[in-house]
C-alpha positions as semicolon CSV with decimal commas, in nm:
position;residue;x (nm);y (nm);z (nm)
1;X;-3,652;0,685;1,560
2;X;-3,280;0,694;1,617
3;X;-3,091;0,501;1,347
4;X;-2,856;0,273;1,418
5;X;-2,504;0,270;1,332
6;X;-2,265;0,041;1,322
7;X;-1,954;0,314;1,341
8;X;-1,755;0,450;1,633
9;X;-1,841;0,774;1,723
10;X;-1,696;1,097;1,787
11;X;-1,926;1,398;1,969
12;X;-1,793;1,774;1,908
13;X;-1,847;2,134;2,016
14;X;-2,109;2,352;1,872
15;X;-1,867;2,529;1,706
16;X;-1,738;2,198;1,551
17;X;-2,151;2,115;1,460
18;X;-2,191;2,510;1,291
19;X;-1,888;2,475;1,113
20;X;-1,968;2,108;0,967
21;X;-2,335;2,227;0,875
22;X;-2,200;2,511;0,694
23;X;-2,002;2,214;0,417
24;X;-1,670;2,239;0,585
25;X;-1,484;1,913;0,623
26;X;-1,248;1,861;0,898
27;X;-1,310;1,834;1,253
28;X;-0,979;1,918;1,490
29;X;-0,952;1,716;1,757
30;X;-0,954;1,980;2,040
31;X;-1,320;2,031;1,941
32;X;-1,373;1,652;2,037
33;X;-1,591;1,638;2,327
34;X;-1,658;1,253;2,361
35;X;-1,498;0,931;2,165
36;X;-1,720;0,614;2,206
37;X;-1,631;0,244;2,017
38;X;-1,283;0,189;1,922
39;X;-1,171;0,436;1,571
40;X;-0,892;0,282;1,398
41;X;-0,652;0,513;1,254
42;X;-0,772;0,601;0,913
43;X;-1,089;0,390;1,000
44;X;-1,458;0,593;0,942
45;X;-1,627;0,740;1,223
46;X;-1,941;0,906;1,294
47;X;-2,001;1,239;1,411
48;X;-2,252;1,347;1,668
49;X;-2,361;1,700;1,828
50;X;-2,361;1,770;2,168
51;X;-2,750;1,682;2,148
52;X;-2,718;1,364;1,969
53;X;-2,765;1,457;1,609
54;X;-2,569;1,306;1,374
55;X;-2,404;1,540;1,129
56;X;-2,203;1,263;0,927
57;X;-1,900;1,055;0,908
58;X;-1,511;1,078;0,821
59;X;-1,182;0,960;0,834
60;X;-1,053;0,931;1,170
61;X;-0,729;1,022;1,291
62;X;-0,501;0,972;1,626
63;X;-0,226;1,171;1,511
64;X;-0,304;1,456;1,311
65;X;-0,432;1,773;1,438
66;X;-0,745;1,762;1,220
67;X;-0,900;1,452;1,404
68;X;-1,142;1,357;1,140
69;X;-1,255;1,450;0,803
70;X;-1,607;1,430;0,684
71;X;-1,695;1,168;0,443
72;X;-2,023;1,207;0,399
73;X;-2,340;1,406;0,526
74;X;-2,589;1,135;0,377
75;X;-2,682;0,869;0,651
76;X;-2,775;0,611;0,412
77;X;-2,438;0,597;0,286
78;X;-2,240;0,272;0,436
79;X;-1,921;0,359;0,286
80;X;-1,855;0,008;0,137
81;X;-1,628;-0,027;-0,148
82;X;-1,897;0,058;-0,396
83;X;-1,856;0,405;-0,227
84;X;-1,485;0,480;-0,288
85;X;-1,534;0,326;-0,604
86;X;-1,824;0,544;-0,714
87;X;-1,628;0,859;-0,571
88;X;-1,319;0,793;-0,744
89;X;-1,480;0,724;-1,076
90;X;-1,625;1,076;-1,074
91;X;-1,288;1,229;-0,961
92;X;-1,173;1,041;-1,313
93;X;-1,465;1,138;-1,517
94;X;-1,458;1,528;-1,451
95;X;-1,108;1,526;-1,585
96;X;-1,160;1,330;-1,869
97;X;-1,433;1,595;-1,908
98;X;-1,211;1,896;-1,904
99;X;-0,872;1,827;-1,969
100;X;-0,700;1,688;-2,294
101;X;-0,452;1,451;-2,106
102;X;-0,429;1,310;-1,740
103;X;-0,099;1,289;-1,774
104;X;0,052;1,598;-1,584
105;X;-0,290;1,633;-1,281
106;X;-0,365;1,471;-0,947
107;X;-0,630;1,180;-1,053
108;X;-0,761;1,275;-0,697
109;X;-0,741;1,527;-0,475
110;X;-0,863;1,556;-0,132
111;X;-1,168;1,668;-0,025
112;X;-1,262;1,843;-0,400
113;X;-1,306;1,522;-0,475
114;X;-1,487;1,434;-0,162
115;X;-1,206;1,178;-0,080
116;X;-1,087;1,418;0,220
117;X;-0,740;1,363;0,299
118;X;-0,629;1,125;-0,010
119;X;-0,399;1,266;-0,362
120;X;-0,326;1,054;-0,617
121;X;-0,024;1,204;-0,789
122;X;0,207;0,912;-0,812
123;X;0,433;1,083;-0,645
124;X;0,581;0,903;-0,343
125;X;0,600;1,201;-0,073
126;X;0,632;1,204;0,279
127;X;0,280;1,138;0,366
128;X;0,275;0,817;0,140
129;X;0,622;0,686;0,252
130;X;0,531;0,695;0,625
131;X;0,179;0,525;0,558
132;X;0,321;0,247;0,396
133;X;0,601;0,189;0,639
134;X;0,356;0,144;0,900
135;X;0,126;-0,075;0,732
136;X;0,337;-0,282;0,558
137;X;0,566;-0,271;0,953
138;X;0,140;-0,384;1,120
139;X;0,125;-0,623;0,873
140;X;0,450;-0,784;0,899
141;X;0,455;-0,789;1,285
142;X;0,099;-0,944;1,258
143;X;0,274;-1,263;1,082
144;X;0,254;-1,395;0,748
145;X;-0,077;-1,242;0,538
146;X;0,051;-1,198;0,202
147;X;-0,069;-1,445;-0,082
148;X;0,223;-1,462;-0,310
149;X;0,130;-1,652;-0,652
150;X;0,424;-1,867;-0,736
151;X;0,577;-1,919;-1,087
152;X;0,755;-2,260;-1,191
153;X;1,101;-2,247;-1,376
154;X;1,042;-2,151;-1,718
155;X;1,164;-2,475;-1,875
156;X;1,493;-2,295;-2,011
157;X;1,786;-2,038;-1,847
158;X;1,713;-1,684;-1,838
159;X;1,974;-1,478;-1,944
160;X;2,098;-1,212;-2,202
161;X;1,747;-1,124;-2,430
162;X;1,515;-1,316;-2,243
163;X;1,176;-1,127;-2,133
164;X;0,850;-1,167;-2,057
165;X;0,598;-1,304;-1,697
166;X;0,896;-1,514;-1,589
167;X;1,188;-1,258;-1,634
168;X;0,933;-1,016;-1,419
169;X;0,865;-1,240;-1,143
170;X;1,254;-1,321;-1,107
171;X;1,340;-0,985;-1,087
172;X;1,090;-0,896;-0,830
173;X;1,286;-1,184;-0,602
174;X;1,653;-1,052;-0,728
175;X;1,510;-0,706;-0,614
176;X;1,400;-0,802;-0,304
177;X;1,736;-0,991;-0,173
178;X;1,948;-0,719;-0,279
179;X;1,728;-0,460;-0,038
180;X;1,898;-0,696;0,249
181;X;2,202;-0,818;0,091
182;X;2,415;-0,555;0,042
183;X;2,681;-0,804;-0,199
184;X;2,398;-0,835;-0,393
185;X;2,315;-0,555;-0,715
186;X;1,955;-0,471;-0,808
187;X;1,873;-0,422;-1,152
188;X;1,487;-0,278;-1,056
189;X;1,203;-0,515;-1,172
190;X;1,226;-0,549;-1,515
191;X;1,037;-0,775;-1,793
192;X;1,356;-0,786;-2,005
193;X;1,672;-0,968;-1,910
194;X;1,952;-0,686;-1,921
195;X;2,269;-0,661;-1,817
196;X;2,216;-0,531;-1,505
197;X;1,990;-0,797;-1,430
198;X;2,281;-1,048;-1,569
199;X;2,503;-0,878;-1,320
200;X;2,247;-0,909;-1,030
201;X;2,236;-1,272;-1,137
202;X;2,598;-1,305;-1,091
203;X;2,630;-1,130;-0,730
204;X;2,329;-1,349;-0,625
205;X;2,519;-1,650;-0,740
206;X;2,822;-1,591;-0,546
207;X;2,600;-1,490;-0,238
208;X;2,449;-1,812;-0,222
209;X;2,786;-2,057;-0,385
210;X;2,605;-2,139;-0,705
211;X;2,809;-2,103;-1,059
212;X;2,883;-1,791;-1,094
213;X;2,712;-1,739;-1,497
214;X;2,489;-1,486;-1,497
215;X;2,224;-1,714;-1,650
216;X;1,879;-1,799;-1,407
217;X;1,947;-2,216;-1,416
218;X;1,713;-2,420;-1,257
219;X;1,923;-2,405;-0,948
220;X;1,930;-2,024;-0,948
221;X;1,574;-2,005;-1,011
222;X;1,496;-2,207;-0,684
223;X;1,742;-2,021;-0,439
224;X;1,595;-1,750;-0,570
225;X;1,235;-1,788;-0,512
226;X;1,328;-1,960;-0,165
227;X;1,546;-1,642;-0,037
228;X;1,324;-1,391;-0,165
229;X;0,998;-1,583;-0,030
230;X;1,145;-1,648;0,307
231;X;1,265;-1,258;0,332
232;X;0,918;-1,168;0,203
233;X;0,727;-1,357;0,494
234;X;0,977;-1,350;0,778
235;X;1,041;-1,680;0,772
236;X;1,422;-1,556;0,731
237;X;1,540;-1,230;0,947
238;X;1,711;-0,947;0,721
239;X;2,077;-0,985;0,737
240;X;2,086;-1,376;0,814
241;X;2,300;-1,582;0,648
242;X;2,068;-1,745;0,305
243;X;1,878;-2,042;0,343
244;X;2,126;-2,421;0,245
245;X;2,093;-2,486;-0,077
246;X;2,015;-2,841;-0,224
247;X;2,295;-3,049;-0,250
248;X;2,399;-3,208;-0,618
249;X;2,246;-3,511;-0,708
């Protein structure tokens, strides 16, 4: 009996089916005979001969030349988290195996490590940079989605030898308004209060008309958090002029 599946699916040429029998993993799309369902970019997808057998499932793509890359040749597999979890724990376990230090290899790479089309090198290429643009561009046009977990004022002013959770979570807000701001310096996110981030402080101050001290107040604190969250869920366009601060009691 047929088995059901719950996948969008992609029929190819015989050439395609000999070549994905014989362990190879990519599929180009001009071998694509038929697309049925709706495959999201990057989304899996079965794969089906011209008779109806199905040969596996991969990675689909709209916009490489290599339309999809095979996943998987075991039909029970539903490709769940568990999955990429399981795969990428072997990928870490065969180089903890054979190699002294994991400090110089790619933790995963590609289809050796039957994640086809997916290196984890830290490095922040081309590939990488354009993928996260256009997620993070999907996910911003699609409204606010992102759970941010807030952090109150720390009870005392930040400044010159300060560090820890609270001097992290200010600098990932001074970080963010300086990407739009262009009066505004960005010391990087930090979990020590350093100069640069005391200069930061300063430009931020004068951006919004706060004393100019260098010190994260109370007052600072708050702008800060209410700039950087509107910027980080659109509630504020780039470039606009920063949200009215409270008036002095």
């Amino acid at each position: 009996m047929k088995q059901e599946r719950k996948f969008p699916a992609v029929t190819v040429t015989r050439k395609a089916e000999n070549s994905i029998r014989q362990g190879h993993p990519w599929v180009y799309r001009e071998e694509f005979t038929a697309v049925s369902g709706e495959p999201e970019q990057g989304g899996v997808c079965d794969v089906f001969s011209q008779k109806g057998a199905w040969l596996g499932a991969g990675f689909y793509s709209a916009a490489s030349k290599i339309g999809l890359r095979i996943l998987s040749d075991n039909a029970n597999e539903d490709f769940s988290p568990a999955f990429f979890e399981r795969r990428v724990k072997y990928a870490l376990e065969y180089r903890r195996a054979v190699m002294d230090s994991l400090g110089c290899c790619r933790l995963v790479f590609g289809e050796a490590d039957g994640l086809p089309g997916l290196t984890v090198d830290g490095v922040a290429g081309r590939s990488t940079w354009e993928n996260l643009y256009a997620q993070a561009n999907r996910l911003r046009l699609s409204g606010p989605v992102i759970t941010v977990n807030r952090m109150p004022y720390p009870g005392a002013p930040l400044s010159l030898g300060s560090s820890g959770d609270a001097v992290l979570y200010y600098t990932v807000m001074l970080s963010r308004i300086a990407y739009y701001y262009d009066t505004v310096s960005s010391p990087g996110i930090l979990p020590a209060y350093t100069e640069g981030v005391e200069t930061g402080t300063r430009s931020l101050q004068q951006l919004l008309g706060l004393p100019v001290t260098g010190a994260v107040d109370d007052d600072t604190w708050e702008a800060a958090e209410g700039l950087g969250l509107a910027l980080l869920t659109g509630a504020l366009e780039p470039g606009a002029a920063p949200l009215p601060q409270p008036e002095e009691a």
